[in-house]
C-alpha positions in Angstrom: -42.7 -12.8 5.9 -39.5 -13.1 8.5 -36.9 -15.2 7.9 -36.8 -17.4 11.2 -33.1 -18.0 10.6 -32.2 -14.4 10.3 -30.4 -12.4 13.1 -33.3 -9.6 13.6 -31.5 -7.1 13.0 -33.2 -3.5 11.8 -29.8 -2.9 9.5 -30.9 -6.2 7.5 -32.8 -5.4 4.0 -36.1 -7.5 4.5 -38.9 -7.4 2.0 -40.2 -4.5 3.6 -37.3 -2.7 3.3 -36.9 -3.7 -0.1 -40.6 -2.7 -1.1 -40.1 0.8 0.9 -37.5 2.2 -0.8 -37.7 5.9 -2.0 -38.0 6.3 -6.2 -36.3 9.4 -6.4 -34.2 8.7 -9.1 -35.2 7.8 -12.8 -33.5 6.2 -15.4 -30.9 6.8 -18.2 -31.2 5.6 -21.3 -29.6 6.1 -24.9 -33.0 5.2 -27.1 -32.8 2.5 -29.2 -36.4 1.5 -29.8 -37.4 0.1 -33.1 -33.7 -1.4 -33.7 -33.0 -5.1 -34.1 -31.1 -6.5 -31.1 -27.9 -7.0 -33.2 -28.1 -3.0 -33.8 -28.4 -2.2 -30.6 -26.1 -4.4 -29.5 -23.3 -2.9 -32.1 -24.6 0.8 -31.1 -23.9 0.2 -27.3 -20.4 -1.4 -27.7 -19.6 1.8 -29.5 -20.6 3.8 -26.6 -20.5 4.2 -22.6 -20.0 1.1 -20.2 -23.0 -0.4 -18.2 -23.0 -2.5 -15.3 -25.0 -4.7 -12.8 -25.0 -5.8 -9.7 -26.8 -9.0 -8.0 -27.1 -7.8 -4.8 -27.5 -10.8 -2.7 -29.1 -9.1 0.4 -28.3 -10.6 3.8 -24.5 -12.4 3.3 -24.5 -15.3 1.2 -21.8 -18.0 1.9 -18.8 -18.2 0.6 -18.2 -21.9 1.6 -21.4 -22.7 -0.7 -20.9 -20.4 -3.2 -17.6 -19.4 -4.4 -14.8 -20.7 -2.0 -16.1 -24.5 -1.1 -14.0 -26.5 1.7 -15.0 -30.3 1.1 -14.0 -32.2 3.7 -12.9 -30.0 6.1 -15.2 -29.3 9.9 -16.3 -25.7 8.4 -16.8 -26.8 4.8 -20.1 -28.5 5.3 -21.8 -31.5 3.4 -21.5 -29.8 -0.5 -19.0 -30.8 -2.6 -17.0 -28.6 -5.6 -17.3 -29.3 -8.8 -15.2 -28.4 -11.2 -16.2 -25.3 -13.5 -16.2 -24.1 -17.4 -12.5 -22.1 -16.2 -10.1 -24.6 -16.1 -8.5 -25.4 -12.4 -11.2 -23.3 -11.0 -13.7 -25.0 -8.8 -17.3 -23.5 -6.9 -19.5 -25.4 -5.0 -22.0 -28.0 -6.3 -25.3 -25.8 -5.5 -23.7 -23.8 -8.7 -24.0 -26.4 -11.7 -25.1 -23.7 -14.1 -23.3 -20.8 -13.0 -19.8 -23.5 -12.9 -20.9 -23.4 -16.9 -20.5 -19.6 -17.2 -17.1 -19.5 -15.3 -15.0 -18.6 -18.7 -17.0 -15.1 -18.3 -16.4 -14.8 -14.3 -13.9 -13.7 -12.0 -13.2 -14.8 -8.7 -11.8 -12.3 -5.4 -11.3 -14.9 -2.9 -9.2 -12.8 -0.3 -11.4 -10.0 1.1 -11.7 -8.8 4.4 -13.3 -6.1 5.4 -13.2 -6.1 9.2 -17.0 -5.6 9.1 -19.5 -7.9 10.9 -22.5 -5.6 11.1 -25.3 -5.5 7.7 -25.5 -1.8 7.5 -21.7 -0.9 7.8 -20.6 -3.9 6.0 -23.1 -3.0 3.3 -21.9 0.9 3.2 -18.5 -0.5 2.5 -19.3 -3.3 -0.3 -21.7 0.5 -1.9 -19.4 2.8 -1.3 -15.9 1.4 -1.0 -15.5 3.2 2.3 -16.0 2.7 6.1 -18.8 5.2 7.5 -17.9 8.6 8.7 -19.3 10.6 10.8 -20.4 14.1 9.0 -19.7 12.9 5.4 -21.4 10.3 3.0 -19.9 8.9 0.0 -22.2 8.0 -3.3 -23.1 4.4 -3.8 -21.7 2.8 -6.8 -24.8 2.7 -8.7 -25.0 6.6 -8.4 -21.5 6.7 -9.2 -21.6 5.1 -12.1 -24.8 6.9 -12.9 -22.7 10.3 -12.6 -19.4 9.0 -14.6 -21.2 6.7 -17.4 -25.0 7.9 -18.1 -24.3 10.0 -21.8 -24.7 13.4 -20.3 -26.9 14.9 -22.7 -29.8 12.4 -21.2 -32.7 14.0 -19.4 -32.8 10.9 -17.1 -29.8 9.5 -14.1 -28.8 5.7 -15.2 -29.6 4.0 -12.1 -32.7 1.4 -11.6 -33.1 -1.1 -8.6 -35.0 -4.0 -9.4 -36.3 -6.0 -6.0 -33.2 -4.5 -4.4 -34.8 -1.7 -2.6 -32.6 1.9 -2.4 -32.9 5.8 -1.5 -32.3 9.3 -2.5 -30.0 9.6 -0.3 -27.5 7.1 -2.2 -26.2 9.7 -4.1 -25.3 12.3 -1.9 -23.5 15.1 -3.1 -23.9 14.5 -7.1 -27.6 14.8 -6.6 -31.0 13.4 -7.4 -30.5 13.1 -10.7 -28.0 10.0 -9.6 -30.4 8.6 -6.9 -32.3 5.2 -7.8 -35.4 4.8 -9.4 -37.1 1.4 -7.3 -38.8 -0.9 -9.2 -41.0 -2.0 -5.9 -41.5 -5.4 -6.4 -40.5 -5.3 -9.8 -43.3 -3.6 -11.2 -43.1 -0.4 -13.3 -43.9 2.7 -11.6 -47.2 3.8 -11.7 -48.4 6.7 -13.3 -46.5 6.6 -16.3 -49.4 7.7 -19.0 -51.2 11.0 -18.9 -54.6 10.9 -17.2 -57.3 10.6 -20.0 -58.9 14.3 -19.3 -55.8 15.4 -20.2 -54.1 16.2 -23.6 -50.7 16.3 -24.4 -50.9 20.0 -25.6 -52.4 21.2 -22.2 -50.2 18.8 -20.0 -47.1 20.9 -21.9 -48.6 24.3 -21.1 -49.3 23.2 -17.3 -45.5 21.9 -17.1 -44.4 25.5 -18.9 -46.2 27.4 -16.5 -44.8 25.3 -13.8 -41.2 26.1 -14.8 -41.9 29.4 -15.2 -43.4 30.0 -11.3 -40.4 27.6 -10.4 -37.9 29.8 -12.0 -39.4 32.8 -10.4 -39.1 31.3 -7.6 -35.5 30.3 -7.3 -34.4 33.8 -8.1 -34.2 34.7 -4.1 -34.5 31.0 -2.7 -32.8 28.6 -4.4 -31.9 25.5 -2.5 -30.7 22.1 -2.7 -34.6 21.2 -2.1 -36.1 23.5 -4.6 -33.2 21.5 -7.0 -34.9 17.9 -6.0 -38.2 19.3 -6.4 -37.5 20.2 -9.8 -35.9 17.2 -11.2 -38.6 15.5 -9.6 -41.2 17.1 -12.5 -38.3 16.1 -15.2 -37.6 12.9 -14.0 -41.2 12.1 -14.4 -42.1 13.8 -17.7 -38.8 11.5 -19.1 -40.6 8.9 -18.0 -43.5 9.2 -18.9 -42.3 10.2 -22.8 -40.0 6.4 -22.5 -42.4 4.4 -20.5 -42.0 1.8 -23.7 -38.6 0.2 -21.5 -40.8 -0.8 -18.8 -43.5 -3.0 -20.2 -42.5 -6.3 -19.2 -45.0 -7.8 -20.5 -43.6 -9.2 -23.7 -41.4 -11.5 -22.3 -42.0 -15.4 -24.2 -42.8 -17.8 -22.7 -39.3 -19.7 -23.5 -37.5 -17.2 -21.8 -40.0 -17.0 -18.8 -39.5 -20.7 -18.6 -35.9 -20.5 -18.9 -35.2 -18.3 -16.1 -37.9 -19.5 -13.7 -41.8 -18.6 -12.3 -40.6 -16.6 -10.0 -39.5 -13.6 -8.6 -35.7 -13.3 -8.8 -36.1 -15.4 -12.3 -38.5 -12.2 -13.6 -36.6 -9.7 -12.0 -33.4 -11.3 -13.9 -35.5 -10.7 -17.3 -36.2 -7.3 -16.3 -32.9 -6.4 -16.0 -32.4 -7.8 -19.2 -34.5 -5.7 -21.1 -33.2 -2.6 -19.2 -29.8 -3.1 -20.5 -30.9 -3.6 -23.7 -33.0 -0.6 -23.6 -29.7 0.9 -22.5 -29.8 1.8 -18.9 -26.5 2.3 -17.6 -26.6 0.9 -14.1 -29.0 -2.1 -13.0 -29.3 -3.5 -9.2 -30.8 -6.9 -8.9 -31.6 -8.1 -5.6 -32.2 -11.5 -3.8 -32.9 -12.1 -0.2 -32.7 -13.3 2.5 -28.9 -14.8 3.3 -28.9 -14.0 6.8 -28.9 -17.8 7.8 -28.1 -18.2 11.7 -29.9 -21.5 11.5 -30.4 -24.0 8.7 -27.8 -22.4 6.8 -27.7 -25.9 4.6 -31.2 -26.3 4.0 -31.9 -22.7 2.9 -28.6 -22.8 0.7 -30.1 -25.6 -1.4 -32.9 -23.8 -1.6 -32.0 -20.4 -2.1 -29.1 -20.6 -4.3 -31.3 -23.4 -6.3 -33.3 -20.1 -7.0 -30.2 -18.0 -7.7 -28.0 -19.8 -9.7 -30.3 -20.9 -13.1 -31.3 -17.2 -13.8 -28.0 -15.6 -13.0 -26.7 -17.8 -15.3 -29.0 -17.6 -18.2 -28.4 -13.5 -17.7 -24.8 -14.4 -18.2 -25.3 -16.2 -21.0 -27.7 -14.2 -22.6 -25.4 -11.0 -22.7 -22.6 -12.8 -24.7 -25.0 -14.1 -27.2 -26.2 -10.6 -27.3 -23.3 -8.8 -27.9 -23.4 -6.9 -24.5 -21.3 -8.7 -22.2 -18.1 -6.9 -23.8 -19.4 -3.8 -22.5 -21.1 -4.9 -19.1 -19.5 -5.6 -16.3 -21.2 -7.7 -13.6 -20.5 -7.9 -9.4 -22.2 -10.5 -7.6 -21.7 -9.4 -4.0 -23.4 -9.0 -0.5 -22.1 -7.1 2.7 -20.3 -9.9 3.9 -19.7 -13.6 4.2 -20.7 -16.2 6.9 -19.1 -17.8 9.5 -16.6 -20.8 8.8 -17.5 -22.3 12.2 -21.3 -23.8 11.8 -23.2 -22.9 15.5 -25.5 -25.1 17.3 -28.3 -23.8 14.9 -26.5 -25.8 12.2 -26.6 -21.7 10.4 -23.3 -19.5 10.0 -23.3 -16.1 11.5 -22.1 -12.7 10.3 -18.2 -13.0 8.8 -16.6 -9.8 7.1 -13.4 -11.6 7.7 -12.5 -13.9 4.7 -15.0 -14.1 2.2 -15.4 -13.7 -1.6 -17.4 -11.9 -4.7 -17.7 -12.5 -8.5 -17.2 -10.4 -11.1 -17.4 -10.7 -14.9 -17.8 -9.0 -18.1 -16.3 -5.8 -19.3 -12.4 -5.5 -18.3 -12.3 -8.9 -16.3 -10.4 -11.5 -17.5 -12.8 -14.2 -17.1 -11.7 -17.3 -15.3 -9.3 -15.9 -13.2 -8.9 -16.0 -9.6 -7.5 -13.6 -7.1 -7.1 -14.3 -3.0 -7.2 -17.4 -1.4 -8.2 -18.5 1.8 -6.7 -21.1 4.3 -7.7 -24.7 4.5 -10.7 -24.2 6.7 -11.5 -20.8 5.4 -10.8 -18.6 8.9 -8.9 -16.0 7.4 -7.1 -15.3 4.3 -3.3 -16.0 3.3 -2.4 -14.5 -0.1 -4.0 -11.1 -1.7 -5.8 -9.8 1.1 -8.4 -7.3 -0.5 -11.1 -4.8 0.8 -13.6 -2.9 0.0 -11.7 0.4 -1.9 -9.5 -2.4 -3.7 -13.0 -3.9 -5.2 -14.2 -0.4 -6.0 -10.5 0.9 -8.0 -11.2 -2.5 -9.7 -15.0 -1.5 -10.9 -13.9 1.8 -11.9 -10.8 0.3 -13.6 -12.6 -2.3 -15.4 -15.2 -0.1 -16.7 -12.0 2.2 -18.4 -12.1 5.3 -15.9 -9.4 6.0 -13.5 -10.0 5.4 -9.9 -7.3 8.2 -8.8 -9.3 10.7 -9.8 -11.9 13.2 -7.7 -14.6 14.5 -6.6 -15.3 18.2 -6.2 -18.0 18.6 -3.6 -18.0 22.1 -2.7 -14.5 22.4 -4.3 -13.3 20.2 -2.0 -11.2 17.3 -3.6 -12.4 13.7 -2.1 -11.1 11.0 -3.8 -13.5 8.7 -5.7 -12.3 5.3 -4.3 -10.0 5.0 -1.5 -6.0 6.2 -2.0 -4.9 3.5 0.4 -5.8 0.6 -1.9 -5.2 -0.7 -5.2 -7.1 -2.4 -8.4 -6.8 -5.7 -8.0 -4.8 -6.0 -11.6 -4.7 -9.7 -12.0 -8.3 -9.8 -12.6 -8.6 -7.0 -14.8 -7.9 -8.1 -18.5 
């Protein structure tokens, strides 16, 4: 359905665009079925680093999420309240996530000169403006490429109500793209067809990889590549369809983080990290509010906040939070001044994300805004400061590169920095 209070524009992700993204990817995963959680919680620590991201499609507000102005013309009727991180307040449409606070990070101070949803989205995925000729991987690609264990079959990157497309991951290939969980189901497909047995579906994919072999001895291409990891991606599936059956969840926990869609999609992701994916996308849409930006705020974020929590929560009692880091972002920020909609409008000026888990020292804050929130005054941050910070946090170095072609390109922007005081 379309959000009334949205802009209309064709860069915004609506549900359609979430439902239509391309699963060209597949997942990574490290195999830990049959162990107790406390195993496989002590097995992953030893290993490679895992993250998520709660995309929060649209532009959520700063002023009613993460940088409240009580008081103030711009700050609207919601109050802050005061949070489990001592001398660090969020707004009032928070309570549960204000208890997870201790495990969260605040950057305050970003600008990205970006008012538009597809370029400022580019930016907060890729840590770069747009250029013309060239495209730089998303981050959950990225991270697909420098954390999934190498000697998996599968890429590490799963998008969960978030939508995505092969085209994410560029020049390090489909093996990095996104597998899309469409409306957080599993993909179809995953068990053999009951004519056929396992014996005779191995000779069929032999004698595939055979003809394909044959085949790329005069033409091998970039697209006879795809095609092919296209048949492995889906056999590796198929063999570890086990970390997709959500249906075991109990009925505590489906109570616990809600009836509906985001609150599922929360458990999902969950279980994915358990299972050992390396890089889950969560989304939650629509924060394009150009009208009624109060009303839907209650309402939305009401919706948000429990499940993000409980996720939170759950990964420290689990073990996995130490190697997890989490970004709660969106392409950009709204409006300070409220229009004669009573909404916010597009704002890439001075806006703010979270962060926690894995190399973030939780609690602390970075960036800070002036009194009304119109622009920023200390630690002015973009988007290739947030991405030296991910890589940072996650222990690789962000002043490394790429090698497309044998041409260096640098994996987050030279210009900018980690934002250090964050980082623990």
């Amino acid at each position: 359905m379309r959000c009334k209070y949205a802009c209309g524009s064709h860069e915004s992700l609506t549900r359609r665009s979430f439902l239509g993204g391309t699963a060209a990817g597949a997942l990574s995963m490290l195999g830990f079925g049959g162990m107790t959680q406390v195993e496989a919680a002590k097995k992953l620590a030893s290993q490679q680093k895992q993250v998520v991201v709660f995309w929060l499609s649209g532009g959520v507000s700063q002023l009613e999420t993460w940088d409240p102005k009580p008081g103030v013309e711009t700050g609207g009727p919601f109050q802050a309240i005061s949070t489990s991180a001592p001398g660090v307040q969020i707004s009032e449409l928070l309570p549960y996530t204000a208890q997870q606070m201790h495990h969260l990070a605040l950057v305050r101070g970003i600008n990205t000169k970006e008012n538009d949803h597809g370029k400022g989205a580019y930016i907060m995925q890729t840590g770069r403006k747009k250029q013309p000729g060239f495209a730089y991987p998303y981050l959950g690609s990225t991270f697909s490429h420098h954390l999934a264990p190498p000697k998996s079959p599968l890429p590490g990157y799963i998008s969960v109500g978030a939508g995505g497309s092969s085209a994410e991951s560029t020049f390090l290939g489909p093996r990095h793209a996104p597998l899309v969980l469409s409306n957080g189901k599993a993909p179809s497909n995953l068990a053999l067809h009951s004519s056929m047995t396992e014996d005779r579906d191995k000779l069929r994919r032999s004698l595939r990889h055979k003809f394909s072999q044959r085949f790329e001895q005069k033409r091998r291409t970039a697209h006879t590549e795809v095609y092919n990891q296209s048949f492995d991606q889906a056999a590796a599936l198929m063999a570890r369809s086990d970390i997709f059956d959500f249906s075991k969840f109990s009925d505590k926990d489906v109570e616990r983080y809600g009836k509906h869609d985001f609150g599922r999609h929360c458990l999902m992701a969950r279980q994915l990290i358990e299972k050992g994916v390396t890089f889950v996308k969560v989304g939650h849409t629509n924060y394009d509010t150009h009208s009624e930006n109060f009303n839907f705020h209650i309402e939305q974020l009401g919706e948000f906040d429990k499940p993000f929590a409980t996720f939170i929560s759950d990964l420290y009692d689990r073990g996995l939070l130490d190697h997890t880091l989490i970004i709660c972002m969106c392409e950009f920020g709204r409006t300070p001044r409220i229009n004669q909609r009573v909404g916010r409008d597009h704002w890439g000026t001075a806006w703010s994300v979270a962060l926690g888990g894995t190399g973030i020292k939780g609690g602390a804050v970075s960036g800070k805004t002036n009194e009304t929130g119109t622009k920023v005054i200390d630690r002015e941050v973009n988007g290739g400061h947030l991405f030296h910070t991910y890589y940072q946090a996650v222990g690789l170095d962000s002043t490394e590169e790429f090698y497309p072609n044998g041409q260096p390109i640098a994996k987050a922007d030279p210009k900018a920095e980690p934002i250090k005081e964050i980082l623990a």
